[in-house]
C-alpha positions in Angstrom: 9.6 -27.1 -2.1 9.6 -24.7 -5.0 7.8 -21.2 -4.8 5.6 -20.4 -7.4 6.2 -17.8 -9.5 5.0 -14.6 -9.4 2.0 -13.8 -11.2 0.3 -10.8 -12.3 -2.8 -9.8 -14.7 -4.8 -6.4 -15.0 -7.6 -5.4 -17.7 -6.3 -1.6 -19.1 -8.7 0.2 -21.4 -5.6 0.8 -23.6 -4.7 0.3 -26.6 -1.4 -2.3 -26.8 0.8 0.0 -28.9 0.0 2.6 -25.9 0.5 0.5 -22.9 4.0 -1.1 -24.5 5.4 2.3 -24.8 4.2 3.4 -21.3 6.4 -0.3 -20.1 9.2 -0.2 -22.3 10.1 3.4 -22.7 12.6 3.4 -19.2 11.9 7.1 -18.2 7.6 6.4 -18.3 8.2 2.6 -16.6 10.0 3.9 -13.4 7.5 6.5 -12.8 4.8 3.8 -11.9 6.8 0.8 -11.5 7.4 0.8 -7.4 10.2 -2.0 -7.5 12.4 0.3 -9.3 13.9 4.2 -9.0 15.5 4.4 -11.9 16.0 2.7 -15.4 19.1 3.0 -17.6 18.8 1.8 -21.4 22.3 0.9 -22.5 23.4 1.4 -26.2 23.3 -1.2 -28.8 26.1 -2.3 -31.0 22.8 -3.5 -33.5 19.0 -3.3 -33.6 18.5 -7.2 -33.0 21.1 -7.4 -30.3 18.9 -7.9 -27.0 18.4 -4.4 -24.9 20.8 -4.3 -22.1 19.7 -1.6 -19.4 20.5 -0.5 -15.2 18.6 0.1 -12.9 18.1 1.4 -9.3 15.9 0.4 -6.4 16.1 2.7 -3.5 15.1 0.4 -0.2 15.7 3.4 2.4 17.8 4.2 4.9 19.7 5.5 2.1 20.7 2.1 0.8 20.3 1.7 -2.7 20.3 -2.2 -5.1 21.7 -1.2 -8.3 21.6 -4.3 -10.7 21.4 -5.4 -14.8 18.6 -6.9 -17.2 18.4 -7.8 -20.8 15.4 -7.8 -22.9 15.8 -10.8 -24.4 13.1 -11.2 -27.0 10.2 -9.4 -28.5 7.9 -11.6 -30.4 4.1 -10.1 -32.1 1.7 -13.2 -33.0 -1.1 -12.6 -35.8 -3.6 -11.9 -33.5 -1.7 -8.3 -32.0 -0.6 -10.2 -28.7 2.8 -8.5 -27.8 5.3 -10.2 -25.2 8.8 -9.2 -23.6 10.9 -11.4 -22.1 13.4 -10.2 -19.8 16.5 -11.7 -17.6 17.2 -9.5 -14.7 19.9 -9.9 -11.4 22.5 -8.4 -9.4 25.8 -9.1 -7.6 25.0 -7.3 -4.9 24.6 -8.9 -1.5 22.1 -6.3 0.2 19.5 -7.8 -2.5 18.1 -11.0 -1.2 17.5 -12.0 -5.3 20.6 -13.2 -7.4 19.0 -13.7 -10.3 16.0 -14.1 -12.1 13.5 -14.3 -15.1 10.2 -13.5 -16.6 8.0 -11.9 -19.6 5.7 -9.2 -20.0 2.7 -9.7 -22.4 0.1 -7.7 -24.1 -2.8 -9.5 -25.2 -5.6 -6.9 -27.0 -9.4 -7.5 -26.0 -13.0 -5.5 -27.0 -12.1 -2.8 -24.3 -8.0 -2.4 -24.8 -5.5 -4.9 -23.0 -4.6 -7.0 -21.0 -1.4 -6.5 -19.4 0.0 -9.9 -17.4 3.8 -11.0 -16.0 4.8 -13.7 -14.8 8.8 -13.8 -13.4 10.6 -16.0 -10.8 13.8 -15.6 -9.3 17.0 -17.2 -7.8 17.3 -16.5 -3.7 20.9 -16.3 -2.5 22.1 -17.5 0.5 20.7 -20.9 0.4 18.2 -22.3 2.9 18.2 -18.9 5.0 17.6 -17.0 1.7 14.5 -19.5 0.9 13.2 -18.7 4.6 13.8 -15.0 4.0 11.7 -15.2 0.4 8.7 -17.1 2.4 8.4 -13.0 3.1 9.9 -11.5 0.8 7.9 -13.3 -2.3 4.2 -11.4 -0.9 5.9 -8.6 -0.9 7.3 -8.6 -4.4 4.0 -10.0 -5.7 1.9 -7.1 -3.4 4.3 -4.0 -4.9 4.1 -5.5 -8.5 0.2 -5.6 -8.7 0.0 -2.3 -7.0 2.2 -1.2 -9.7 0.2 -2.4 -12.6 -2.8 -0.9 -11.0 -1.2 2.8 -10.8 -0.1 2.6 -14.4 -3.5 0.9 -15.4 -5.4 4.4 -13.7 -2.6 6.6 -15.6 -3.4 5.7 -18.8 -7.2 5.5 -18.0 -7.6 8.6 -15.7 -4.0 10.8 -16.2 -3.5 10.7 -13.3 0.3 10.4 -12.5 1.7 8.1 -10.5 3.6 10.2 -8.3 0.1 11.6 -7.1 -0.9 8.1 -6.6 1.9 7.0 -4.5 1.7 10.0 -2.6 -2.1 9.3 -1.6 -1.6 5.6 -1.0 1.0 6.2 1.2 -1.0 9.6 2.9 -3.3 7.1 3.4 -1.6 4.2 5.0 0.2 6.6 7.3 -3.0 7.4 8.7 -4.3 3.7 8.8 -1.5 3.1 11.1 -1.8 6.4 13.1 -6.0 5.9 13.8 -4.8 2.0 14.6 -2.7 3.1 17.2 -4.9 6.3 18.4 -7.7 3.6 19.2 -5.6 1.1 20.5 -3.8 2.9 22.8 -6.5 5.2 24.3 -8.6 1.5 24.6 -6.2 0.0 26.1 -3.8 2.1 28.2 -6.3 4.5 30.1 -9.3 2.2 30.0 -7.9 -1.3 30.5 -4.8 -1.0 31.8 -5.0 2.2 34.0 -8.8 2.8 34.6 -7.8 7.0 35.2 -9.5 8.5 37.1 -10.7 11.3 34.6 -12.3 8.0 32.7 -14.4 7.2 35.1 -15.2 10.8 35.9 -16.1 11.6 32.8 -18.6 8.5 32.6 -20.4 9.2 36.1 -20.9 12.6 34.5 -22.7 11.9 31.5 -24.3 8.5 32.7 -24.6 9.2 36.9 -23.3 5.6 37.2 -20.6 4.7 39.8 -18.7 1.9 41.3 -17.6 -1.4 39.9 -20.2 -1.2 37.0 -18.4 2.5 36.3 -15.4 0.8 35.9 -16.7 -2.4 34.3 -17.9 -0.4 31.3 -15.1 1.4 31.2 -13.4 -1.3 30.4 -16.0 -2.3 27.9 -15.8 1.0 26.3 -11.7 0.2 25.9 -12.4 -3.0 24.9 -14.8 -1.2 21.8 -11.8 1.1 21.1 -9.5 -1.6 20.5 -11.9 -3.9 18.1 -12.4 0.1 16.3 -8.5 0.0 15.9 -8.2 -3.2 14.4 -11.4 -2.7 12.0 -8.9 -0.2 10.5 -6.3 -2.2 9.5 -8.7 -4.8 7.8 -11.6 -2.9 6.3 -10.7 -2.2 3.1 -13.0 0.9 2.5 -11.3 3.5 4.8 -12.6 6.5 2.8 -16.1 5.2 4.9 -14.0 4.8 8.9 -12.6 8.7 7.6 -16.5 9.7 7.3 -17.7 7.9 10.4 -14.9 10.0 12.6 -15.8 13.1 11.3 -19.1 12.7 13.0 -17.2 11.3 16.1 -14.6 13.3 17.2 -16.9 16.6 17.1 -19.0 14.6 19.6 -16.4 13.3 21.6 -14.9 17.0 22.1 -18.4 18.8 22.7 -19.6 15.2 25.6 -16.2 15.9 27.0 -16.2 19.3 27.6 -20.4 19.5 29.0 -19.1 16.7 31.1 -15.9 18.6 32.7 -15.7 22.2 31.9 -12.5 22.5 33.3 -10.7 20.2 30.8 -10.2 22.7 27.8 -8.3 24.5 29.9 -5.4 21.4 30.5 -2.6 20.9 27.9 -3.6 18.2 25.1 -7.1 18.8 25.9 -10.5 17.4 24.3 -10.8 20.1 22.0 -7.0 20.2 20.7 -6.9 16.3 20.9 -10.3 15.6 19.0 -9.9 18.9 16.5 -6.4 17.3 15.6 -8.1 14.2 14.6 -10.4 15.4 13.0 -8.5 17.8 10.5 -6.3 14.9 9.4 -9.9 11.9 9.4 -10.9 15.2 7.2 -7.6 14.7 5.1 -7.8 11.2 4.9 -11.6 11.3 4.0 -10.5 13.5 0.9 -7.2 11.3 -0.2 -8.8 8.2 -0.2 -11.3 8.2 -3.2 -10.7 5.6 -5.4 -7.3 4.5 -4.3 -4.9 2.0 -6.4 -4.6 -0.8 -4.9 -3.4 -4.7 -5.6 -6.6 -6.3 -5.1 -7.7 -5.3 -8.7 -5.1 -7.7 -10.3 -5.7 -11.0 -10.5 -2.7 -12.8 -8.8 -3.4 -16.8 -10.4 -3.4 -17.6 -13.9 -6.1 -19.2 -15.6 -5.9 -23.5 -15.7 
């Protein structure tokens, strides 16, 4: 079966004119454009021959898919709409695409544009290539609407993309790291272990001992872990960054009335919970009004 192409649409309160210069001039498209590094306009021999061009994707690890793409039409209807074809692919064998094809087009509304593509591409390596792109085709469609949203709050805000980037990123960094904080101190010391100092810590505060001690522990670890997860799927972090500020100030003050003794260990309570709360304080200041793919609509209209 057949993938469906790749489809992408974003409002921009641009003017056309503005937006097409801020795609097709190379140096401005690979600044917000994620799925490329670089982008190489090639001379022409005339001004109607289709615009040849390079470019670079750097996929880490210090491996880099270097590849070609021709423009190959421009057409303006009556009405201002702009489009861009384009025919794009490379020979080499670290990219999973051979080959593929798509437009760009600029359609002007009441408040500016709106900016839409639609592309699809050739897999290599035959039915292990088409397994790989059941992956690989969210992806693509996840980095290109991200994309359009960064340049979409560049033209509308200023404010550049590498700033973007560098907060989106900041910020899922420390999705993952609070995912794993709560997950692990759920599951390893409460679940899995049931230390000691747990259970001390809650007969401290609550004078409660025993098997119900340790039941609630558990319960507790269990509430840790559901916490973790929460952040990978709530969308609003900026509002999990707040809630911790409150937390970990209360976690390192319970701690310490409930065993005075513990500031005085290595990785105590009040390095521990002062760590995590200089970088919930970091996150809570990165994550206003983040780009992100969700603003695009992914599905053209029937």
């Amino acid at each position: 079966m057949k993938n469906k192409p790749i489809y992408v649409e974003i409002p921009i309160k641009a003017k056309v004119n503005e937006v097409w210069r801020m795609t097709q001039t190379p140096e401005l498209h690979e600044q917000w454009d994620l799925r490329f590094s670089s982008i190489t306009y090639l001379p022409k021999k005339t001004e109607d021959e289709p615009q040849s061009f390079l470019y670079e994707t750097k996929i880490g690890f210090g491996f880099t898919v270097s590849g070609w793409g021709r423009s190959v039409g421009t057409h303006n209807k009556n009405d201002g709409t702009k489009t861009s074809s384009l025919h794009f692919g490379t020979e080499q064998k670290i990219s999973p695409i051979k080959e593929g094809k798509g437009y760009w087009q600029y359609i002007p509304t009441e408040n500016g544009t709106t900016f839409l593509t639609q592309y699809d591409y050739e897999m290599r390596n035959g039915l292990f290539g088409r397994f790989i792109d059941f992956f690989f085709r969210p992806i693509m469609g996840w980095g290109t609407a991200l994309s359009f949203d960064v340049l979409k709050r560049w033209l509308e805000t200023g404010e550049q993309p590498r700033t973007q980037y560098i907060r989106f990123f900041s910020n899922s960094f420390l999705t993952f790291l609070f995912f794993f904080v709560w997950l692990y101190h759920g599951l390893i010391p409460k679940i899995v272990a049931t230390h000691p100092v747990e259970l001390s810590l809650l007969t401290s505060i609550t004078s409660l001992d025993g098997g119900f001690a340790v039941n609630l522990v558990k319960v507790i670890g269990m509430m840790e872990i559901i916490f973790g997860f929460v952040w990978l799927f709530y969308r609003r972090k900026r509002y999990l960054f707040a809630l911790q500020l409150i937390v970990f100030p209360i976690f390192m003050i319970t701690t310490i009335l409930a065993d005075s003794s513990l500031w005085l260990h290595s990785f105590n309570p009040i390095t521990f919970n002062l760590s995590l709360w200089f970088l919930s304080l970091i996150g809570f200041l990165l994550a206003k009004d983040l780009p992100t793919s969700t603003n695009c609509k992914r599905t053209r209209k029937v």
